[in-house]
VMD Tcl script that draws the C-alpha trace (Angstrom):
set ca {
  {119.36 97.89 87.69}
  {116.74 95.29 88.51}
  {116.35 93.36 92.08}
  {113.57 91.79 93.93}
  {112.10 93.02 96.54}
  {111.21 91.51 99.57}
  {109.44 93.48 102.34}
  {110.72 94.11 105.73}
  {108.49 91.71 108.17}
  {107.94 91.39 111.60}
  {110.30 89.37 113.75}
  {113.39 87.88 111.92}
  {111.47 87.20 108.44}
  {112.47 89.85 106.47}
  {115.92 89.88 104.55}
  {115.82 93.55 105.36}
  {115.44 92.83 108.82}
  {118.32 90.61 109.04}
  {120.80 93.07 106.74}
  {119.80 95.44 109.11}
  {119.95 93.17 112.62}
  {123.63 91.92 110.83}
  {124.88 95.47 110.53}
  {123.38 96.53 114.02}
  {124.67 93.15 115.69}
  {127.76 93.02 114.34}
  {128.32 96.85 115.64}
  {126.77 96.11 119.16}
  {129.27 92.60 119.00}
  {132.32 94.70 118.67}
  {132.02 97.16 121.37}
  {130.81 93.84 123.40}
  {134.01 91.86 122.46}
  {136.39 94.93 123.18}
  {134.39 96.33 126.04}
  {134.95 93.18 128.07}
  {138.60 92.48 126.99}
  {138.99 96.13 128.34}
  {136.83 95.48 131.72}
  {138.36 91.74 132.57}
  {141.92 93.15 132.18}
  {140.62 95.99 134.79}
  {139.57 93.45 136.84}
  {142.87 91.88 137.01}
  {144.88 95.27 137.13}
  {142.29 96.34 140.19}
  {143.31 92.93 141.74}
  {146.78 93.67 141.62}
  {146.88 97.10 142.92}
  {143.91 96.30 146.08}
  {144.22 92.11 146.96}
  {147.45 91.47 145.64}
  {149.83 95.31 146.78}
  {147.52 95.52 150.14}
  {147.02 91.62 151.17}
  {149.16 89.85 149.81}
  {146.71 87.79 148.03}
  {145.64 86.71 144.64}
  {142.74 84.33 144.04}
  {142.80 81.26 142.51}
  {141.34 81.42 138.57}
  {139.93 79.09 136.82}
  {141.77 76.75 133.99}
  {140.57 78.76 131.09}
  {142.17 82.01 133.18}
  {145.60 80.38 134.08}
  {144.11 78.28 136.56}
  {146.39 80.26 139.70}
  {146.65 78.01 142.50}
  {144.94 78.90 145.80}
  {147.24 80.66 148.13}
  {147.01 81.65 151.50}
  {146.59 85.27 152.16}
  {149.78 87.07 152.83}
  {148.69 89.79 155.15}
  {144.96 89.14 156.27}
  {144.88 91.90 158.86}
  {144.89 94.10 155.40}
  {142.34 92.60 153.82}
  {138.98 94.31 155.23}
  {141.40 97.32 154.17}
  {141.40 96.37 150.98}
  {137.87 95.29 150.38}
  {136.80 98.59 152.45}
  {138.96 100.72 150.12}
  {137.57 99.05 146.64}
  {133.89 99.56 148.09}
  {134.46 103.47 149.00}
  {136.45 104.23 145.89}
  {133.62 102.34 144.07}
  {130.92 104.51 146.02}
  {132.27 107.80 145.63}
  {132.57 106.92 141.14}
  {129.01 105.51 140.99}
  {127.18 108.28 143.06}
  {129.14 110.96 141.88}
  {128.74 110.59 137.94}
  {125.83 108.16 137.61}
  {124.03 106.64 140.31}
  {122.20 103.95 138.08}
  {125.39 102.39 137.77}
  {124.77 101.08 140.79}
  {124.23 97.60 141.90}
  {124.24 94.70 139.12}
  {123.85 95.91 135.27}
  {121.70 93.18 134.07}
  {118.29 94.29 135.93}
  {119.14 98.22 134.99}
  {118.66 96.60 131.68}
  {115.82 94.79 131.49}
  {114.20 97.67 133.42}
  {115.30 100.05 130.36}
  {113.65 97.61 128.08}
  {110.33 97.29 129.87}
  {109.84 100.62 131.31}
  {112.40 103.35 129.41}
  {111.70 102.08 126.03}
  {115.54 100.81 126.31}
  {116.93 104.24 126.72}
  {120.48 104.32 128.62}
  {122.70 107.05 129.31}
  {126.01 106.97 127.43}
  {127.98 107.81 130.80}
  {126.70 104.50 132.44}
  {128.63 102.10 130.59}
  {132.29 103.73 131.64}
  {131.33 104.15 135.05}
  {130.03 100.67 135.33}
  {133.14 99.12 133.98}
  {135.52 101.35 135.97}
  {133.32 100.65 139.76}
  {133.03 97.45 138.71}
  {136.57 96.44 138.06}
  {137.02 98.24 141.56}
  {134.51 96.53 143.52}
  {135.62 92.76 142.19}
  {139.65 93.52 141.69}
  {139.74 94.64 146.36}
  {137.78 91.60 146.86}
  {134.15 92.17 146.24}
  {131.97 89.47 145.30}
  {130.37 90.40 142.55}
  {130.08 89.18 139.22}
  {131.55 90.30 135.43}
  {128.75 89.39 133.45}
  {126.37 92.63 134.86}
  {129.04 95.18 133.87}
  {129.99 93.13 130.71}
  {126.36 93.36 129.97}
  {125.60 96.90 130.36}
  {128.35 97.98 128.69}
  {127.24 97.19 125.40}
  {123.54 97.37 125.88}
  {124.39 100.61 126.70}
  {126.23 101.27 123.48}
  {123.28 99.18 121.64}
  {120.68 101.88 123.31}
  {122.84 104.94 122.02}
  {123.39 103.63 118.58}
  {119.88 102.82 118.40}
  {118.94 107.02 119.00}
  {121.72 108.09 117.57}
  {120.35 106.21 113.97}
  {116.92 107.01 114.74}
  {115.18 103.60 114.87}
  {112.38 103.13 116.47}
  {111.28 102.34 120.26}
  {111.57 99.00 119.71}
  {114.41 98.19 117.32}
  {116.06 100.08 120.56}
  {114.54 97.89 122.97}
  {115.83 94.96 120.84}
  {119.74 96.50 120.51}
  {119.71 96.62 124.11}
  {118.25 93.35 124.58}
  {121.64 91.93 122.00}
  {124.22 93.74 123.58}
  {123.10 92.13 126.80}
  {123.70 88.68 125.68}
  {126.85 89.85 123.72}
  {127.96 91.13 126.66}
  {127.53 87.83 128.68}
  {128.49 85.71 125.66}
  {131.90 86.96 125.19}
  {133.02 87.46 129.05}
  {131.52 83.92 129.58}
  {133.03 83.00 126.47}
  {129.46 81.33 125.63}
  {127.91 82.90 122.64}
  {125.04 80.71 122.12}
  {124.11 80.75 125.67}
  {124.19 84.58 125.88}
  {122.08 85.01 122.80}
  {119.36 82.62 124.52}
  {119.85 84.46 127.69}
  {119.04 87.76 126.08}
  {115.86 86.65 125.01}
  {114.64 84.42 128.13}
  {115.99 86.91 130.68}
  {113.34 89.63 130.25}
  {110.50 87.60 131.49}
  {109.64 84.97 133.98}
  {107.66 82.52 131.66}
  {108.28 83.84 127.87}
  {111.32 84.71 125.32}
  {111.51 87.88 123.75}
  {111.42 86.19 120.13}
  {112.32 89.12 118.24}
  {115.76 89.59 120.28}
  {117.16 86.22 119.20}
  {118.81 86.81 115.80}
  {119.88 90.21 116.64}
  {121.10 88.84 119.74}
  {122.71 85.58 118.07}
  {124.92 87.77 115.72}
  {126.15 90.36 118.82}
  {126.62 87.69 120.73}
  {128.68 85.33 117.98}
  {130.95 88.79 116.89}
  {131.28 89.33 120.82}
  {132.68 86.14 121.53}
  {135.07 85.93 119.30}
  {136.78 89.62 119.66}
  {136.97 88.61 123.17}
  {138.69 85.27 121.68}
  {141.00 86.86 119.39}
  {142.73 88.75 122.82}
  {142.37 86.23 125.66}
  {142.01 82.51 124.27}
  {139.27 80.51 123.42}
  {139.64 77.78 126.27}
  {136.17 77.27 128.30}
  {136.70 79.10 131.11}
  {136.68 75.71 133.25}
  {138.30 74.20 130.73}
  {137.23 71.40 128.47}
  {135.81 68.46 130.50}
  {135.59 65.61 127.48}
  {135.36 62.67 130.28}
  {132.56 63.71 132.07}
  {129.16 62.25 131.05}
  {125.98 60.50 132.72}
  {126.36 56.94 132.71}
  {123.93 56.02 135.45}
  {119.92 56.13 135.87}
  {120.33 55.95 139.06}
  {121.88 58.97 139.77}
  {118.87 60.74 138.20}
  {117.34 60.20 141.59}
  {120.50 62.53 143.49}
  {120.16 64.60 140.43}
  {116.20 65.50 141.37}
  {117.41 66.08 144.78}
  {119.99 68.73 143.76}
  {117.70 70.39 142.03}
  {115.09 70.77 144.91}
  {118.31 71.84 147.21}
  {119.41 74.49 144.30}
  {115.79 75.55 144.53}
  {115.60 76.13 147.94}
  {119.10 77.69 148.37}
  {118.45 79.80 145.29}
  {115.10 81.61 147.08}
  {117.53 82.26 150.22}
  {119.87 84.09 148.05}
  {117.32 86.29 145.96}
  {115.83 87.04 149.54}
  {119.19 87.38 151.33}
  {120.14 89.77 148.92}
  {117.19 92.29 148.37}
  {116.56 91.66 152.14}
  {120.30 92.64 152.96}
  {119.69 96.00 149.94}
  {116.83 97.01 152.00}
  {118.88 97.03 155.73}
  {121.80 99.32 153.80}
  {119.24 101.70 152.65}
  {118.41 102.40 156.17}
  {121.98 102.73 157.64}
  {122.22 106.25 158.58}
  {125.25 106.66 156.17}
  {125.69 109.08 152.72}
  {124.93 106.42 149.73}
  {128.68 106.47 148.62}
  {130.13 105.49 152.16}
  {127.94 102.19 152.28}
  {129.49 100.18 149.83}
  {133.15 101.13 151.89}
  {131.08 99.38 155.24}
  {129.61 96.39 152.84}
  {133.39 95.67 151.89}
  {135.09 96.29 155.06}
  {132.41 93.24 156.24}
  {133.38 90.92 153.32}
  {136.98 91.70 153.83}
  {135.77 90.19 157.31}
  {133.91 87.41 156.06}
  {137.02 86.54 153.75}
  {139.75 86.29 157.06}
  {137.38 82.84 157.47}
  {136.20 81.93 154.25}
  {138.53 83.02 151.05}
  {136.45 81.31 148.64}
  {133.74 83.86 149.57}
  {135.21 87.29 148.33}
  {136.08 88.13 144.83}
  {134.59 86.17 141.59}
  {134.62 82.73 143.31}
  {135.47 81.23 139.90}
  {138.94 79.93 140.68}
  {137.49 77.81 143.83}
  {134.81 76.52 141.40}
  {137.71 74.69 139.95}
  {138.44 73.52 142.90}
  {135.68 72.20 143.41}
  {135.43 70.20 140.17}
  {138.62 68.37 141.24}
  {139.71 65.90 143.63}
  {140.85 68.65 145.86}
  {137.50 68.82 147.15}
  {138.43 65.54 149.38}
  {140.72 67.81 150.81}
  {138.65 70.32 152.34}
  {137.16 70.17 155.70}
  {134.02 69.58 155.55}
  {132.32 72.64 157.02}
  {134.27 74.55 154.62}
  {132.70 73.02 151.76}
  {129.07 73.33 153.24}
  {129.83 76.63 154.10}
  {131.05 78.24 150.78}
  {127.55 78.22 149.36}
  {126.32 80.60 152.18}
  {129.19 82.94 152.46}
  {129.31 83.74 149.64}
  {125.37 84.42 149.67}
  {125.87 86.88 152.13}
  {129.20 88.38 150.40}
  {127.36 88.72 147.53}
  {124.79 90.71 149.23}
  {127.16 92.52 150.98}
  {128.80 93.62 148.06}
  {126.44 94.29 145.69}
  {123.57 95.29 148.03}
  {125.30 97.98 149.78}
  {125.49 99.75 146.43}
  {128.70 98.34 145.09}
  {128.81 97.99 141.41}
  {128.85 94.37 139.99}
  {126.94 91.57 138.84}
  {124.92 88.91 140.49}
  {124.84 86.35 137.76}
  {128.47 85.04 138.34}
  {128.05 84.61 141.80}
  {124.51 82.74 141.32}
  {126.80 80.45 139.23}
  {129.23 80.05 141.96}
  {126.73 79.35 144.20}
  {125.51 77.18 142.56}
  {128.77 75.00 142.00}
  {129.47 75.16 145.92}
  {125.75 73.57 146.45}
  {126.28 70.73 144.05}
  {130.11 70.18 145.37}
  {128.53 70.26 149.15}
  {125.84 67.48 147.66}
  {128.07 65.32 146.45}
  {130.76 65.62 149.27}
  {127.77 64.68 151.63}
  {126.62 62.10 149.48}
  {129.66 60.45 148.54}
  {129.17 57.03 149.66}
  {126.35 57.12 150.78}
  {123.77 57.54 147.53}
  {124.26 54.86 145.23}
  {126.04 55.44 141.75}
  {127.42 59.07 142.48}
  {130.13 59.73 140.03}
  {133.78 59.21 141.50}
  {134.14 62.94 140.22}
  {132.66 66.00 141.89}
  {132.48 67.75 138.36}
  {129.02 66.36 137.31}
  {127.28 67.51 140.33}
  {128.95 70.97 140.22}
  {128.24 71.57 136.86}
  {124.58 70.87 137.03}
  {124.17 72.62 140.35}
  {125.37 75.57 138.15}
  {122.58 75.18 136.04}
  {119.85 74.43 138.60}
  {120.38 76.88 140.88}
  {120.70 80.15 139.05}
  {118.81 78.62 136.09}
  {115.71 78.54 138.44}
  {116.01 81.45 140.57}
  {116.93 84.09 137.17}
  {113.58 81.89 135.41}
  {116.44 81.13 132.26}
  {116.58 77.48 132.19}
  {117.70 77.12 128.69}
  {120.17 79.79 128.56}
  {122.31 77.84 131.66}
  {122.15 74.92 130.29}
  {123.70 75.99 127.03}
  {125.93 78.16 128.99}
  {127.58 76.18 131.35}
  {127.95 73.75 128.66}
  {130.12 76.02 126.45}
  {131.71 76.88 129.79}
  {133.06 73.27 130.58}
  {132.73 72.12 126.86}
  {130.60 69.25 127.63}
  {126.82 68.71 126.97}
  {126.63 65.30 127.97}
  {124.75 66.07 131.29}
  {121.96 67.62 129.84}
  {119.57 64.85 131.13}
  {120.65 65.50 134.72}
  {120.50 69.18 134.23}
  {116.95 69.16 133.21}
  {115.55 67.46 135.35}
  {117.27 69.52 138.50}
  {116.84 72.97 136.66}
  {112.89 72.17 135.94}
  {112.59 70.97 139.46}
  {114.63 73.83 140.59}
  {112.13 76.55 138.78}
  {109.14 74.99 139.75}
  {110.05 75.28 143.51}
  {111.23 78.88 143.23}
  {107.61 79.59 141.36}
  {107.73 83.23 140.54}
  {110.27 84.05 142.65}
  {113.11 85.93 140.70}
  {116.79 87.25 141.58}
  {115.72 89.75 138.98}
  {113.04 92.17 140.19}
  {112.21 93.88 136.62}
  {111.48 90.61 134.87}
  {107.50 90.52 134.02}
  {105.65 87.49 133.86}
  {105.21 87.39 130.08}
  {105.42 89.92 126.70}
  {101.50 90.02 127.16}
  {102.60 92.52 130.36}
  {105.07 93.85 128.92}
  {104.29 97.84 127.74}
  {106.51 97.01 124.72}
  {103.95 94.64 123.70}
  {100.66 95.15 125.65}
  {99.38 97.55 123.15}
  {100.46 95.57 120.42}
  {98.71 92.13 121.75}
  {95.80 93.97 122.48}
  {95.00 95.95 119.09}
  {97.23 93.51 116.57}
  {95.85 95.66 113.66}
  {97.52 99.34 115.08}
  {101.14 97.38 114.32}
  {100.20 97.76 110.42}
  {98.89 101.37 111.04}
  {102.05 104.51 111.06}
  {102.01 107.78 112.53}
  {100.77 109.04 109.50}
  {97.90 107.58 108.96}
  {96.29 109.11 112.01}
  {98.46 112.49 112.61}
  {97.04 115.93 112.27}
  {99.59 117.92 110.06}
  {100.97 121.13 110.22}
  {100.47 123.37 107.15}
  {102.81 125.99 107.81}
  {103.79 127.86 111.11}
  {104.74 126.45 114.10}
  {101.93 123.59 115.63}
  {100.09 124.31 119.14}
  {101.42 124.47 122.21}
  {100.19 121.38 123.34}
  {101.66 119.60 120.84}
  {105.21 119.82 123.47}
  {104.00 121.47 126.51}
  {104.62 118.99 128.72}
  {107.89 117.66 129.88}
  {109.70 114.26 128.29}
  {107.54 114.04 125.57}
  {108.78 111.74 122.96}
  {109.03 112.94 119.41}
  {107.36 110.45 116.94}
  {108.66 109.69 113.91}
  {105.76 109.79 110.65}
  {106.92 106.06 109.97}
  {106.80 104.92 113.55}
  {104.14 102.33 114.05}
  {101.03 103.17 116.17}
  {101.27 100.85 118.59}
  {104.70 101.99 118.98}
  {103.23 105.43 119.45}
  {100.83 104.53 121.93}
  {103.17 102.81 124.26}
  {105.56 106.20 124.18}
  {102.18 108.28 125.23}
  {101.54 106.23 127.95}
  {104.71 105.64 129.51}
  {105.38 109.31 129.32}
  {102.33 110.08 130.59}
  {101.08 112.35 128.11}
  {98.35 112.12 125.10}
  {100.06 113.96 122.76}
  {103.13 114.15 120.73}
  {104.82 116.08 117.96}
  {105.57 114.76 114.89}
  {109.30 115.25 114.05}
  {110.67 115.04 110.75}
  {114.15 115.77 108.91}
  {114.37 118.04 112.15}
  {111.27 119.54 111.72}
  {107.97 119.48 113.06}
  {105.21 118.37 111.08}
  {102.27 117.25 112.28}
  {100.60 116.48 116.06}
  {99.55 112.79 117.39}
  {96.67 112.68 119.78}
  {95.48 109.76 121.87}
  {92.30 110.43 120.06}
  {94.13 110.63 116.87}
  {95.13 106.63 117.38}
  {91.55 105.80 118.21}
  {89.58 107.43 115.69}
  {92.26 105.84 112.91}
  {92.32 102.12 114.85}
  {88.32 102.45 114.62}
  {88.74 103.32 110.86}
  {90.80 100.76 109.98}
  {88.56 97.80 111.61}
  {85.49 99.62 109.68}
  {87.08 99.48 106.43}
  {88.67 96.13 106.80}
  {92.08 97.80 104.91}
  {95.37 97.16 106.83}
  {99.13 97.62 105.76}
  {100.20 93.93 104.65}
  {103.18 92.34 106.22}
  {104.08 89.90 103.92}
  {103.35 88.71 100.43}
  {101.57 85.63 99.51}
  {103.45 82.63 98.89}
  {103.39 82.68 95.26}
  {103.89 86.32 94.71}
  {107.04 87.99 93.92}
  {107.86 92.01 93.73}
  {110.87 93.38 91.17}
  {112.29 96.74 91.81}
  {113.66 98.35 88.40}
  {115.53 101.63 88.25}
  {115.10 103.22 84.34}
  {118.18 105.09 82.68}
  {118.16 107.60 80.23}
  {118.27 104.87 77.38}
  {115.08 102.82 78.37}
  {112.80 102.22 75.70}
  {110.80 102.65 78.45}
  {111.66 105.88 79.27}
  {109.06 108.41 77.78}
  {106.59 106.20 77.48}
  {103.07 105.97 79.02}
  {102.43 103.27 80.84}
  {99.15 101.72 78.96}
  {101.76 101.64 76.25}
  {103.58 98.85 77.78}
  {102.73 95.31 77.44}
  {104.23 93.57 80.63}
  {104.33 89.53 79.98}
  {102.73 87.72 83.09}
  {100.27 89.81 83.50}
  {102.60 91.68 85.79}
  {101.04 94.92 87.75}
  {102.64 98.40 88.18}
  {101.93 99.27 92.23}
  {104.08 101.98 92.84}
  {107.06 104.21 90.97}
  {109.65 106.28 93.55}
  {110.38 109.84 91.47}
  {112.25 111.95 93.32}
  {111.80 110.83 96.55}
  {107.98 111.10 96.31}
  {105.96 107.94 95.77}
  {103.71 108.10 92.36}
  {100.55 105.68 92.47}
  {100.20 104.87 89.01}
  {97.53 105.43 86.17}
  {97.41 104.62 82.36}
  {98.54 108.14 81.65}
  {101.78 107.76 83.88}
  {104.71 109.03 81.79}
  {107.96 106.65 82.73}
  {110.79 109.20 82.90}
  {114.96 108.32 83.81}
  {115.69 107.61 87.12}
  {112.43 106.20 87.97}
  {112.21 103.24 90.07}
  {109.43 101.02 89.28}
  {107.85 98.66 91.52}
  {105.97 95.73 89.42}
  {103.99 92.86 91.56}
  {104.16 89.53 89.50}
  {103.51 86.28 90.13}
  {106.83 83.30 91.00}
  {105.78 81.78 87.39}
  {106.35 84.76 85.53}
  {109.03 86.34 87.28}
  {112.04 85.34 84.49}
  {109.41 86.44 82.28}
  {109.40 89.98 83.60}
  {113.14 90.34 84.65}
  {114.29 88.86 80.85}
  {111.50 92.16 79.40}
  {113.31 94.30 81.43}
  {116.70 93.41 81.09}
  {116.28 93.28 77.49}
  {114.60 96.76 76.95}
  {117.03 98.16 79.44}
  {119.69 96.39 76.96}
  {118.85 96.52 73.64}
  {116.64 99.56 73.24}
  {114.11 97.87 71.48}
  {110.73 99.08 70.90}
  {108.13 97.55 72.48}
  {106.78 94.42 71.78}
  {103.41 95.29 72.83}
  {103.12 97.92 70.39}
}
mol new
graphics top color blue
foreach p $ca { graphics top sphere $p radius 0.5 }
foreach p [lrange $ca 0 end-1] q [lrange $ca 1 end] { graphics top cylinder $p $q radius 0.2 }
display resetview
């Protein structure tokens, strides 16, 4: 058996890093496409049983949903019944079996990956999807993309541990099943995958997250497709386009209005989260007061409470002549304030979907104002409600790309990209650092996941190994797991994936785990004296090969000529090297004296113009059972 080898590299280089990342993804994808086929059909058997069996009422949906009309609300004395119930029922799940379920998924998340070293409990992702479904289905406003999200980061955190990878190959699952997540219930798999890596920080990607994110997310989406249609979920909007210079004028304004309106809601809401955690009620009763208020809030405006999505529709069409006109200026700020009524009181949902929505009732209020009185607006609403989409929550959630590739695949029109970026980069200049997402950082150079690694580049090509202290039989010292939630390193783990477990755990030491026992003890000092080593001697582990070289991995049978033989005996054409033969499952470095035996795998290093050379040797003594030529 002969093959070449190409070694696993940082980022998505490596061929083993994509096998891996396509297996992984493709895992993380499917519990992301069923997950939210599972949690949007909750969603509409929660609206059922609460809006629909208590008030009479069903929302409208959108045209990719069945596009249900809007209806008036059968019994509206019942509805802050109904939105009270969903919030209590949603209360007593959430604080009862896991209270990190509460709130919106996505920033759980991102916290995980910045400051848990993406570790998630299993139990989160059921309870999420079950509060969640809960909260929206009586009338909460809240969105599906949070739950959607979790749910398979989640699953992308526990297949990560249960495989053993390391720290941040976990980080990275959790990152993909994020935008999975969002990809398939949004039914935008490029824009998730973007939004998985530009959500974690306010003014960097997370690089490494974008392949493994782009084959959850691609595997997500179309699971989800395969049960519920593949219809943007606004439906396609082929006639829409920019036409106009002019209107990039009213399209700079929108953006400065999303800007502003987007900093009221990511203060509205955290300022409205930090009122319910004084209310002198039990954590599981405040969501029931947060919904009996939106119930409330819905008796005047219906477009406020549940996903909102339905009167986005609405307000792509001409029906948005037909609404007064404080309604449509209104819709923007109730459902601000359901939103953080909702959500904020400890009801479980997301707050992406609702930023959207938001969004879409600022540009529909801009262009209703407007409309004939700035010069060249569109005859449709649709343009302006689209890119107020993008602006708002674009600039407020610091993902510009991701909303602008995600409300595309959500109307099925790029055309307005020109508008869009010039509201969404006026939008996230005004909002500055400002964020609807409080665990974002400012950049991967803050980041623990990557501060050690910026700072001492060379400890990325050093492994536990090379600086552990090993056990030579008995158990190790005490301190080696006296104190509590120290991690367990792995003798492969990289160092600077080492040091970042230390110091998050707050300890500076760490047992060395392998095959389920342990083996050796990493100290703090341990890292140090190798780094300083390694900078002294000028040796570091290699991460790629040069252009021009090649390495061939050949397994010898029984029948090799080569088998038996030393290795000065063999003349290799090409001049090519012997670095390394696997025996056993011990490495062998090699000498002259090396005696080739079956099973052996041998690693040769050659250059790209002898390569056939080498693999026609080898296939031919593996073959014929020649002697050697070199003899």
């Amino acid at each position: 058996m002969l093959k070449t080898v190409i070694p696993e590299g940082k980022g998505f280089e490596g061929t083993r890093y994509l096998a891996k990342w396509l297996v992984l993804g493709t895992a993380i994808g499917l519990i992301a496409g069923f997950g939210a086929v599972i949690f949007i059909r909750a969603i509409g058997l929660a609206t059922d049983l609460f809006l629909g069996a208590i008030a009479g009422y069903i929302p409208p949906g959108p045209f990719g949903e069945g596009a249900a009309p809007v209806e008036a609300i059968g019994r509206p004395w019942l509805l802050p019944v109904a939105t009270g119930l969903g919030g209590l029922l949603s209360g007593i799940i959430v604080f009862s079996l896991a209270p990190e379920a509460e709130g919106h998924g996505t920033d759980a998340a991102i916290a995980a990956i910045h400051f848990n070293a993406g570790r998630l409990r299993a139990r989160v992702a059921p309870v999420k999807l079950v509060a969640s479904a809960i909260t929206i289905g009586s009338g909460g406003s809240g969105g599906r993309e949070g739950p959607a999200a979790q749910i398979s980061a989640t699953f992308g955190s526990v297949l990560a541990t249960w495989l053993g990878l390391s720290a941040q190959d976990r980080r990275i699952a959790v990152a993909a099943g994020m935008g999975a997540g969002i990809g398939a219930i949004f039914r935008a798999p490029l824009g998730g995958a973007v939004m998985a890596a530009e959500i974690l920080y306010l003014h960097d990607l997370e690089v490494e997250a974008l392949i493994p994110a782009l084959i959850a997310s691609i595997v997500g989406y179309s699971v989800f497709g395969l049960f519920e249609g593949w219809e943007p979920i606004f439906g396609a909007q082929p006639g829409l386009g920019f036409e106009n210079p002019v209107t990039l004028v009213s399209y700079a304004l929108l953006g400065i209005v999303c800007g502003l309106v987007g900093l009221l809601y990511a203060k509205s809401f955290y300022g409205i989260e930090a009122l319910f955690r004084r209310v002198p009620l039990p954590r599981w009763v405040r969501p029931a007061l947060g919904g009996l208020l939106v119930g409330l809030l819905g008796l005047v405006v219906a477009g406020a409470i549940h996903t909102g999505y339905g009167w986005v529709q609405v307000a792509m069409s001409p029906e948005l002549l037909a609404l007064p006109l404080w309604l449509v200026l209104a819709l923007p700020f109730a459902k601000i304030l359901a939103t953080s009524l909702s959500i904020g009181s400890g009801g479980s949902g997301g707050i992406f979907g609702p930023g959207m929505v938001i969004g879409a009732f600022v540009g529909a209020a801009f262009w209703r104002v407007g409309h004939g009185v700035l010069p060249a607006l569109p005859a449709s609403p649709a343009p302006f409600v689209i890119v107020g989409m993008i602006a708002l929550f674009g600039g407020i959630a610091h993902a510009p790309l991701a909303m602008m590739l995600m409300v595309g695949e959500m109307t099925g029109n790029l055309s307005l990209l020109a508008p869009a970026m010039i509201a969404v980069a006026l939008s996230t200049a005004l909002v500055g650092d400002a964020t609807i997402y409080r665990s974002q950082l400012p950049d991967r150079g803050s980041a623990p996941a990557h501060r050690v690694r910026l700072s001492f580049p060379l400890l990325s090509s050093l492994r536990v190994r090379d600086a552990m202290v090993a056990f030579h039989g008995g158990p190790g010292p005490e301190g080696a797991s006296g104190a509590e939630q120290v991690p367990a390193l792995a003798p492969d783990e990289g160092l600077d994936d080492a040091l970042e477990q230390l110091s998050t755990a707050g300890v500076s030491s760490a047992p060395v785990v392998a095959e389920g026992q342990t083996i050796g003890e990493l100290k703090t000092r341990d890292i140090v004296a190798a780094y300083k080593g390694a900078l002294s001697r000028g040796v570091r582990r290699s991460q790629r090969l040069g252009p021009e070289s090649e390495l061939l991995e050949a397994r010898l049978d029984a029948e090799s000529p080569l088998t038996g033989r030393m290795l000065r005996e063999v003349a290799f054409p090409g001049d090519a090297l012997v670095v390394s033969i696997l025996r056993d499952g011990e490495t062998i470095f090699p000498k002259g004296t090396t005696l080739l035996a079956a099973g052996d795998r041998v690693l040769l290093l050659t250059d790209r113009r002898g390569e056939d050379a080498v693999k026609r040797f080898l296939e031919q003594r593996t073959r014929s059972g020649a002697r050697e030529g070199g003899e």
